[in-house]
N, CA, C, O and CB atoms as a CASP TS submission, in Angstrom:
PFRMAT TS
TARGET T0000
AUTHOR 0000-0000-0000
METHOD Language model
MODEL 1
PARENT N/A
ATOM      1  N   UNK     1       9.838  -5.778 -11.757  1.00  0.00           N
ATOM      2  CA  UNK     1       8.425  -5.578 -11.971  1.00  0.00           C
ATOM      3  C   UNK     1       7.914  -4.399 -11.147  1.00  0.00           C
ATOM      4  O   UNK     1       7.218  -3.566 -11.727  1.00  0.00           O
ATOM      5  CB  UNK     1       7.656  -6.844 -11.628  1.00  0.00           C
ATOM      6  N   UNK     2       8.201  -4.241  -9.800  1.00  0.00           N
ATOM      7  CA  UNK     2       7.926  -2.831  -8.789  1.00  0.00           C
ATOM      8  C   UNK     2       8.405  -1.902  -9.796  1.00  0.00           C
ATOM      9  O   UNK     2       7.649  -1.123 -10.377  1.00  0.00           O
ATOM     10  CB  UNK     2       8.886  -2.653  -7.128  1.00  0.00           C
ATOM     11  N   UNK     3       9.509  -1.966  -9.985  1.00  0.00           N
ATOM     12  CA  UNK     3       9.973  -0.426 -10.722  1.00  0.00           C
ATOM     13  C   UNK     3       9.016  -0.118 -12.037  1.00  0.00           C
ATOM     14  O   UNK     3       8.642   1.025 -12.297  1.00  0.00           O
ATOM     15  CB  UNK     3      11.802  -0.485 -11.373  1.00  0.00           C
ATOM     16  N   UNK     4       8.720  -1.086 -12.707  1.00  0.00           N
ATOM     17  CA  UNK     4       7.972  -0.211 -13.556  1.00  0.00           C
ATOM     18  C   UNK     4       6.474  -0.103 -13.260  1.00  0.00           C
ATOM     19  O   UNK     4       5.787   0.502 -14.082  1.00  0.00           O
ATOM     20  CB  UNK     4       8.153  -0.641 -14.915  1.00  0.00           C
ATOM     21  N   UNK     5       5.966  -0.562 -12.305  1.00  0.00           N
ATOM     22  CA  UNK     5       4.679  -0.034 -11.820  1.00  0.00           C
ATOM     23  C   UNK     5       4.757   0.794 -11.138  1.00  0.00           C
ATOM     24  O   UNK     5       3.704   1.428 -11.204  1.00  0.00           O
ATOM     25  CB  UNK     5       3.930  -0.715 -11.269  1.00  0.00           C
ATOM     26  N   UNK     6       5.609   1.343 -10.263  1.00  0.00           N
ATOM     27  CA  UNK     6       6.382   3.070  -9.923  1.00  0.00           C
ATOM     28  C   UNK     6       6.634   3.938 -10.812  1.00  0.00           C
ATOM     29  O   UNK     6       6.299   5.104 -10.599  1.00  0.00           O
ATOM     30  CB  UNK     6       7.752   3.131  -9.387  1.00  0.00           C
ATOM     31  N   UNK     7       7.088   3.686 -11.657  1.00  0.00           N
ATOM     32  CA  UNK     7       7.596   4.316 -12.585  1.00  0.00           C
ATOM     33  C   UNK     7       5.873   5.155 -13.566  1.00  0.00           C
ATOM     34  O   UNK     7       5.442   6.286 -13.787  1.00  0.00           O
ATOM     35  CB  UNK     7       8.722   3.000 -13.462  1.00  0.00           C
ATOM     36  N   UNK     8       5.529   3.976 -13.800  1.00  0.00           N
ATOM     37  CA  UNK     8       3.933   4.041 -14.493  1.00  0.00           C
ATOM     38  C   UNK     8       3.283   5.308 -13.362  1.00  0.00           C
ATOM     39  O   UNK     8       2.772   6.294 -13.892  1.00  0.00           O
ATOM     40  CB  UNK     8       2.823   2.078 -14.345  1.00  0.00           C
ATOM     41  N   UNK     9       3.322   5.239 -11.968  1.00  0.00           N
ATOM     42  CA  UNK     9       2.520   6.328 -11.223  1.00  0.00           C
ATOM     43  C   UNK     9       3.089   7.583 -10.901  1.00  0.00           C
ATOM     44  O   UNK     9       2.515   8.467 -10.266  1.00  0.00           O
ATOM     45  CB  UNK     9       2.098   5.870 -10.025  1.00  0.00           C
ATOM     46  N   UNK    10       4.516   7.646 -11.473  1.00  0.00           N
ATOM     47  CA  UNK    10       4.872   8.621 -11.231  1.00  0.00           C
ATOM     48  C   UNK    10       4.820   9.991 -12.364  1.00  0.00           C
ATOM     49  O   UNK    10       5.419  11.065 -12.427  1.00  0.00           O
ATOM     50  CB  UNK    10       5.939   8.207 -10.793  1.00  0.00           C
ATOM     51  N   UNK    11       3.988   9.452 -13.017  1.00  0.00           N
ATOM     52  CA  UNK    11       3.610  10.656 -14.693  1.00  0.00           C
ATOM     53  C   UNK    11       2.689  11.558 -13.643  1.00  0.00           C
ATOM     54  O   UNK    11       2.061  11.400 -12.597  1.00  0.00           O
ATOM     55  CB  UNK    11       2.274   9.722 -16.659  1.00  0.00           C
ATOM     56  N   UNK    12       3.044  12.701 -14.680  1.00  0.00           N
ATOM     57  CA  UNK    12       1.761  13.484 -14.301  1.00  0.00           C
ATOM     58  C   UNK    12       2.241  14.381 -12.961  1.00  0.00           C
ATOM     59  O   UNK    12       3.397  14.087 -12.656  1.00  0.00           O
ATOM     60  CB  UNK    12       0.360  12.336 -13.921  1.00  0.00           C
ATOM     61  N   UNK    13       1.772  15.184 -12.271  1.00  0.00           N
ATOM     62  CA  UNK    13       1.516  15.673 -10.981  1.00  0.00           C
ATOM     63  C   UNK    13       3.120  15.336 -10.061  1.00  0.00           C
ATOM     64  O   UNK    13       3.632  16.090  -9.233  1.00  0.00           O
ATOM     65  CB  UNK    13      -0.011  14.789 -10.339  1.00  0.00           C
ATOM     66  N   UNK    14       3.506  14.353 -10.399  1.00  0.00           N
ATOM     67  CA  UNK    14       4.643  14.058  -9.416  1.00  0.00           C
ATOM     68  C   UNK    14       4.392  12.235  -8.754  1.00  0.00           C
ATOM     69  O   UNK    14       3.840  11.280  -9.300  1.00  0.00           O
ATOM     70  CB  UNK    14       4.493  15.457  -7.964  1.00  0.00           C
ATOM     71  N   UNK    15       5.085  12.355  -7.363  1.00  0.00           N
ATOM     72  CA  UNK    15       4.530  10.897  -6.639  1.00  0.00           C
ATOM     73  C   UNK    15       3.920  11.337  -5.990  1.00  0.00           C
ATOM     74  O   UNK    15       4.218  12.131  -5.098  1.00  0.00           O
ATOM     75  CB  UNK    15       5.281   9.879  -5.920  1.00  0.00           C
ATOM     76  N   UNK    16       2.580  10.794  -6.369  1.00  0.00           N
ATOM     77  CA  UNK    16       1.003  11.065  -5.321  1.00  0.00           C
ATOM     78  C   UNK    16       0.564   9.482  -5.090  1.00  0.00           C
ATOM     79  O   UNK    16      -0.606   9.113  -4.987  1.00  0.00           O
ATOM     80  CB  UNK    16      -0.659  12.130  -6.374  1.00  0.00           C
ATOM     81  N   UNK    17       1.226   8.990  -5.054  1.00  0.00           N
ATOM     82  CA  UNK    17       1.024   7.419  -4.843  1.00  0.00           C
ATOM     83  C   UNK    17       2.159   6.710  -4.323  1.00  0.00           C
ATOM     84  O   UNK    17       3.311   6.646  -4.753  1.00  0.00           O
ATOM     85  CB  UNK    17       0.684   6.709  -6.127  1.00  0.00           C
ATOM     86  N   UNK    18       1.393   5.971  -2.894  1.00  0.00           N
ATOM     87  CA  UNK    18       2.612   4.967  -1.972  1.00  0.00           C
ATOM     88  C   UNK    18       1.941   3.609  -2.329  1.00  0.00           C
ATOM     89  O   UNK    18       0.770   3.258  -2.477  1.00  0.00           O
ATOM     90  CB  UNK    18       2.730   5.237   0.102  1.00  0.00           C
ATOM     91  N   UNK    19       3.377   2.867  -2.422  1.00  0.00           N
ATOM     92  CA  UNK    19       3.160   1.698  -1.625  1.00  0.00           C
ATOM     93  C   UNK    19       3.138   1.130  -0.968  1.00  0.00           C
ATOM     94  O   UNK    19       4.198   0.545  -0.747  1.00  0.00           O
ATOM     95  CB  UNK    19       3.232   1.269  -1.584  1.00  0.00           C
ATOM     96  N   UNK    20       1.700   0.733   0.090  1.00  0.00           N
ATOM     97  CA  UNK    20       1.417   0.794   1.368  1.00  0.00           C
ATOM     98  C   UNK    20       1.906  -0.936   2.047  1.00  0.00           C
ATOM     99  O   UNK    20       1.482  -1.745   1.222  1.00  0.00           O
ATOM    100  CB  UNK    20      -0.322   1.287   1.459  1.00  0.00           C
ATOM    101  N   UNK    21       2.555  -1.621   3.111  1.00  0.00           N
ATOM    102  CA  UNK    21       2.673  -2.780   3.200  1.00  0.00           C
ATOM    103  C   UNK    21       2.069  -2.999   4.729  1.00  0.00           C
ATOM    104  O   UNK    21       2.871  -2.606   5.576  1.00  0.00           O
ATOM    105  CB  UNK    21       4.089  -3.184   2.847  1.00  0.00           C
ATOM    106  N   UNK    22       0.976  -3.477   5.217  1.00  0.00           N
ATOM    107  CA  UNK    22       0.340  -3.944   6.137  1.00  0.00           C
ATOM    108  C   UNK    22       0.427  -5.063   6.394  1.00  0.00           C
ATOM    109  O   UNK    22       0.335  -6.072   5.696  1.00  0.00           O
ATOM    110  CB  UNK    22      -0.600  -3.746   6.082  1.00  0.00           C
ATOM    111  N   UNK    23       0.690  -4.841   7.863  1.00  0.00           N
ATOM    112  CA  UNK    23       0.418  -6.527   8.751  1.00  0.00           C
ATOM    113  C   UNK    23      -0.933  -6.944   9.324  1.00  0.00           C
ATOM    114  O   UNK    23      -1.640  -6.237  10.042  1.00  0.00           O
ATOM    115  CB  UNK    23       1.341  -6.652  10.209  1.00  0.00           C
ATOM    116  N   UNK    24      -1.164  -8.011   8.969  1.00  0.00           N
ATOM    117  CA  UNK    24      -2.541  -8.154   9.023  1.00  0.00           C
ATOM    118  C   UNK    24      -2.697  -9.301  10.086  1.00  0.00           C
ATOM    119  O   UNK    24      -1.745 -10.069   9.944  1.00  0.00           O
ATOM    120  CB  UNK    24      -3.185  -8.464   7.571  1.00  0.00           C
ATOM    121  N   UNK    25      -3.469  -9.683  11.023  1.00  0.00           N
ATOM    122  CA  UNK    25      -3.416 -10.844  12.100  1.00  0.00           C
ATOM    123  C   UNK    25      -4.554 -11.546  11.877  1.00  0.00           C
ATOM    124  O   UNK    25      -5.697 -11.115  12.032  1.00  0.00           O
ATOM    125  CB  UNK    25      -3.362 -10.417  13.623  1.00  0.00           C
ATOM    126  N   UNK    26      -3.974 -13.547  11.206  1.00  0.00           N
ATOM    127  CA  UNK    26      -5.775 -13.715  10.789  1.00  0.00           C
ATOM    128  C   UNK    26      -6.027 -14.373  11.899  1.00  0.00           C
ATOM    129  O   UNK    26      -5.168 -14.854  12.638  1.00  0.00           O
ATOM    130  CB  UNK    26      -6.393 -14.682   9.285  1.00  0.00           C
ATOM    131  N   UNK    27      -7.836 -14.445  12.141  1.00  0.00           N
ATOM    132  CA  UNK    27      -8.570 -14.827  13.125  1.00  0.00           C
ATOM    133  C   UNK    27      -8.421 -16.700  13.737  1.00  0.00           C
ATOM    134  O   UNK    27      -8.347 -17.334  14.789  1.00  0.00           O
ATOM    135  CB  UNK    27     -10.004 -14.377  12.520  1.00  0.00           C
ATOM    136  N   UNK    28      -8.444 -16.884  12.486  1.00  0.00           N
ATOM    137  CA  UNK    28      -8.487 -18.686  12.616  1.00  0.00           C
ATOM    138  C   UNK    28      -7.092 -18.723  12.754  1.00  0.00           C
ATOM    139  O   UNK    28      -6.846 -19.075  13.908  1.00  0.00           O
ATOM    140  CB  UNK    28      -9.124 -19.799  11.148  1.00  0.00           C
ATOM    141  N   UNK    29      -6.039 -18.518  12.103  1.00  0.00           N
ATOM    142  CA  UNK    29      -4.886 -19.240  12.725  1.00  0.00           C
ATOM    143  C   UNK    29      -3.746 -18.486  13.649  1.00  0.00           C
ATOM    144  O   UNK    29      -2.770 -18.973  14.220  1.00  0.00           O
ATOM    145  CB  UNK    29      -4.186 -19.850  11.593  1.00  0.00           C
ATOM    146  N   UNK    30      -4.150 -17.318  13.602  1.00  0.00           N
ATOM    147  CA  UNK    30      -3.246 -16.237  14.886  1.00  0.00           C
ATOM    148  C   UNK    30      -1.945 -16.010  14.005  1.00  0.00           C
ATOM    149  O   UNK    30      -1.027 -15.282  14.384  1.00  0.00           O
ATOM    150  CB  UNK    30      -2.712 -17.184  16.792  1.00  0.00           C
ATOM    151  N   UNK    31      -1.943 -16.739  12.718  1.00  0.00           N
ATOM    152  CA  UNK    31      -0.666 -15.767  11.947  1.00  0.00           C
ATOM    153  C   UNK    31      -0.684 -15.142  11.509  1.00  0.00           C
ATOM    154  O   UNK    31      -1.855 -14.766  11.564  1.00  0.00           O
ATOM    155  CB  UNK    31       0.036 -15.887  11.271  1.00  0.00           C
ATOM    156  N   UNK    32       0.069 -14.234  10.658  1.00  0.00           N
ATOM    157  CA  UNK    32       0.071 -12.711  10.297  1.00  0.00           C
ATOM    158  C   UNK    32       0.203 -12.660   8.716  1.00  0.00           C
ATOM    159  O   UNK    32       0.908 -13.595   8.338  1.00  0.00           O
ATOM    160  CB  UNK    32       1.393 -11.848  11.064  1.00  0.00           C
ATOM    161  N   UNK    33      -0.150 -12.042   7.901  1.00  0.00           N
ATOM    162  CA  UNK    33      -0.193 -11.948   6.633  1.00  0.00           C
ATOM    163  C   UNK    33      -0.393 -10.642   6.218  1.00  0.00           C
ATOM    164  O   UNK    33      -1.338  -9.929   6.558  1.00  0.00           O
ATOM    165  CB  UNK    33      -1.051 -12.738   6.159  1.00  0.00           C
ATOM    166  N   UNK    34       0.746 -10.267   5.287  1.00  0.00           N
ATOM    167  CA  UNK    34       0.852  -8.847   4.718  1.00  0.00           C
ATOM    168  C   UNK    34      -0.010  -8.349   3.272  1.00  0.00           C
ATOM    169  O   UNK    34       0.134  -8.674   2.094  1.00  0.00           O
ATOM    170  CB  UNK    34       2.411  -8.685   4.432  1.00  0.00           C
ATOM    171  N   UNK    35      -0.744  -7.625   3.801  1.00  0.00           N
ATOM    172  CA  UNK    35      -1.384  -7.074   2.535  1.00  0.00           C
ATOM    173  C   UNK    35      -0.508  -5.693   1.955  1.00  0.00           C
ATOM    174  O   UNK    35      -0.026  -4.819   2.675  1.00  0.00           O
ATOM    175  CB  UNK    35      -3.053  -6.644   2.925  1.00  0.00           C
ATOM    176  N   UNK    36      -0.452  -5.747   0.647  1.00  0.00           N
ATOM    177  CA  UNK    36      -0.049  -4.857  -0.162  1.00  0.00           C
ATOM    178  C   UNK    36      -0.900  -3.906  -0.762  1.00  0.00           C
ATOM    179  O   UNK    36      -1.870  -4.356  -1.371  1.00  0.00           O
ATOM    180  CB  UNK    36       0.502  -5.408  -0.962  1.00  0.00           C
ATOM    181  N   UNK    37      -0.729  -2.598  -0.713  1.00  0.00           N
ATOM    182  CA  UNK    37      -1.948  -1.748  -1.519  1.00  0.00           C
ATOM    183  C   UNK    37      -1.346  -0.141  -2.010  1.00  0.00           C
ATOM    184  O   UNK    37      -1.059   0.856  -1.347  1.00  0.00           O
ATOM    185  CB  UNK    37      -3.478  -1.503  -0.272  1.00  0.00           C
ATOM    186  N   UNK    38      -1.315  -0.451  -3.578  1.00  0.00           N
ATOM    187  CA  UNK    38      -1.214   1.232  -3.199  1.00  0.00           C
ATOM    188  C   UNK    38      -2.252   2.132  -3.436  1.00  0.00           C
ATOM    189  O   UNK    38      -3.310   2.090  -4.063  1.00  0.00           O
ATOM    190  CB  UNK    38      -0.164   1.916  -3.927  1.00  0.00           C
ATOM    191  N   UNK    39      -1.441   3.261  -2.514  1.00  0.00           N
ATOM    192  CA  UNK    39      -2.946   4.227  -1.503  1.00  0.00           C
ATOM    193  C   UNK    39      -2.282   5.422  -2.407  1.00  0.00           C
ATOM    194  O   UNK    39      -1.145   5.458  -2.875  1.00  0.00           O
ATOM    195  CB  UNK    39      -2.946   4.530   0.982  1.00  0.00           C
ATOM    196  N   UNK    40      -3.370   6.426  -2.515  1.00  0.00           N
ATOM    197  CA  UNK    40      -2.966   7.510  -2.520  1.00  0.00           C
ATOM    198  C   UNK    40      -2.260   8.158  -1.108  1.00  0.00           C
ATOM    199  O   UNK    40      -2.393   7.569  -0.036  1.00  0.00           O
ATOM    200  CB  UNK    40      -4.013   8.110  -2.992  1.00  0.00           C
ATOM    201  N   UNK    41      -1.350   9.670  -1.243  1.00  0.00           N
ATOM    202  CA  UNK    41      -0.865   9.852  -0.281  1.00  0.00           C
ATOM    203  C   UNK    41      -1.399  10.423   0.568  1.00  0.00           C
ATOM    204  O   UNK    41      -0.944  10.397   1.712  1.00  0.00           O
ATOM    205  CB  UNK    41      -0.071  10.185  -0.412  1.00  0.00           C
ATOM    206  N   UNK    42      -3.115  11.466   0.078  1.00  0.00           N
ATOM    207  CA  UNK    42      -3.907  11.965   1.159  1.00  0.00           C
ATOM    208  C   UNK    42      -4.590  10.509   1.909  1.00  0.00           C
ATOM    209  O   UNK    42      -5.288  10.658   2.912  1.00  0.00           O
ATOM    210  CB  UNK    42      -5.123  13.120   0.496  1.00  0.00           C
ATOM    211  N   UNK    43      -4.370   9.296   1.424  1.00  0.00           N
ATOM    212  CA  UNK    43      -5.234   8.026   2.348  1.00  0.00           C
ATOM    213  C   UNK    43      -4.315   7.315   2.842  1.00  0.00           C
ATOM    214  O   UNK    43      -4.761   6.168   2.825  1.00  0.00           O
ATOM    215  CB  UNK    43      -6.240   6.946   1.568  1.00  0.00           C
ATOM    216  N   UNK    44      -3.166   7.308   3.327  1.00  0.00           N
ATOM    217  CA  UNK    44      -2.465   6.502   3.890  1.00  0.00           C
ATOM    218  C   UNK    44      -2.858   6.246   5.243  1.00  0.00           C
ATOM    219  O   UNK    44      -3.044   5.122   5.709  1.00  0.00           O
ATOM    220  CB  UNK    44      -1.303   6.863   3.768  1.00  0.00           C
ATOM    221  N   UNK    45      -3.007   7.598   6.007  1.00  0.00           N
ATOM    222  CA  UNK    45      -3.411   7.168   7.300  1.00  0.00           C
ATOM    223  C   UNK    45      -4.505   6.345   7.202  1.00  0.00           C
ATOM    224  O   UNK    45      -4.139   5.303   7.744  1.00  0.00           O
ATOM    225  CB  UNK    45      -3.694   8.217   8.168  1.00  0.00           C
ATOM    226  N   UNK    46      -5.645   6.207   6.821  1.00  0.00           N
ATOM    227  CA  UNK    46      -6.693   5.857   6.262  1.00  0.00           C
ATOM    228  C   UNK    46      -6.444   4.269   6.519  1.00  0.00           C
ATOM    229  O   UNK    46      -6.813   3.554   7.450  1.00  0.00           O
ATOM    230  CB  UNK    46      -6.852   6.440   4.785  1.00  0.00           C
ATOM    231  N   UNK    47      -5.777   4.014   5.496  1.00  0.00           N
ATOM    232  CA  UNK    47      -5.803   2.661   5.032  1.00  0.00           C
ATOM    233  C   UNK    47      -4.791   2.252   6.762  1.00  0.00           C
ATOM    234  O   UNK    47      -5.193   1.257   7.364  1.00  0.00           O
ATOM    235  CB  UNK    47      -4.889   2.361   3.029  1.00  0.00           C
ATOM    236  N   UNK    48      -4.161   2.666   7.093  1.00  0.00           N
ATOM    237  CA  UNK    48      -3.110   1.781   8.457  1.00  0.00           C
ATOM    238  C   UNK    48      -4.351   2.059   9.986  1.00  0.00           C
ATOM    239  O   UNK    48      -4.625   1.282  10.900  1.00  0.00           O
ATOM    240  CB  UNK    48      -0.833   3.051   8.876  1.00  0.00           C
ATOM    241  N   UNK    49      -4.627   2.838   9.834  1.00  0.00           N
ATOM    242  CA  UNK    49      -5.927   2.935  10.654  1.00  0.00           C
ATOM    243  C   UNK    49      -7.355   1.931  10.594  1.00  0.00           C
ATOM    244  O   UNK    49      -8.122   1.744  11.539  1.00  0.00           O
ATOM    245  CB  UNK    49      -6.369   4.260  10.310  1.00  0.00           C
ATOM    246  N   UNK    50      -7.441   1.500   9.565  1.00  0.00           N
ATOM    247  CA  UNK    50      -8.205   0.184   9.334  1.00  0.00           C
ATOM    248  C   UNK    50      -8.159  -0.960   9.976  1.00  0.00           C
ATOM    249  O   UNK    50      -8.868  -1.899   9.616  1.00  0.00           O
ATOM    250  CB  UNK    50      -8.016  -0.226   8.311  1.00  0.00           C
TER
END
């Protein structure tokens, strides 16, 4: 299923699109949960800087 939603962003222009995987720390229970997002590649810092 990844590969062809890679595949789908890679038309056009080239790969101008990551898939970003963040660790996230929740408040109420102190465990960690990964959010998935894809960013363009001028917003990556962006989005891990959040």
């Amino acid at each position: 299923m990844a590969k062809k939603v890679v595949a789908s962003l890679q038309k056009g222009e080239g790969r101008v699109f990551t898939k970003c995987i963040k660790m996230v720390k929740s408040e109420k229970t102190g465990s960690y949960t990964f959010q998935e997002e894809i960013v363009h590649n001028d917003h990556i810092k962006d989005y891990f800087n959040d």
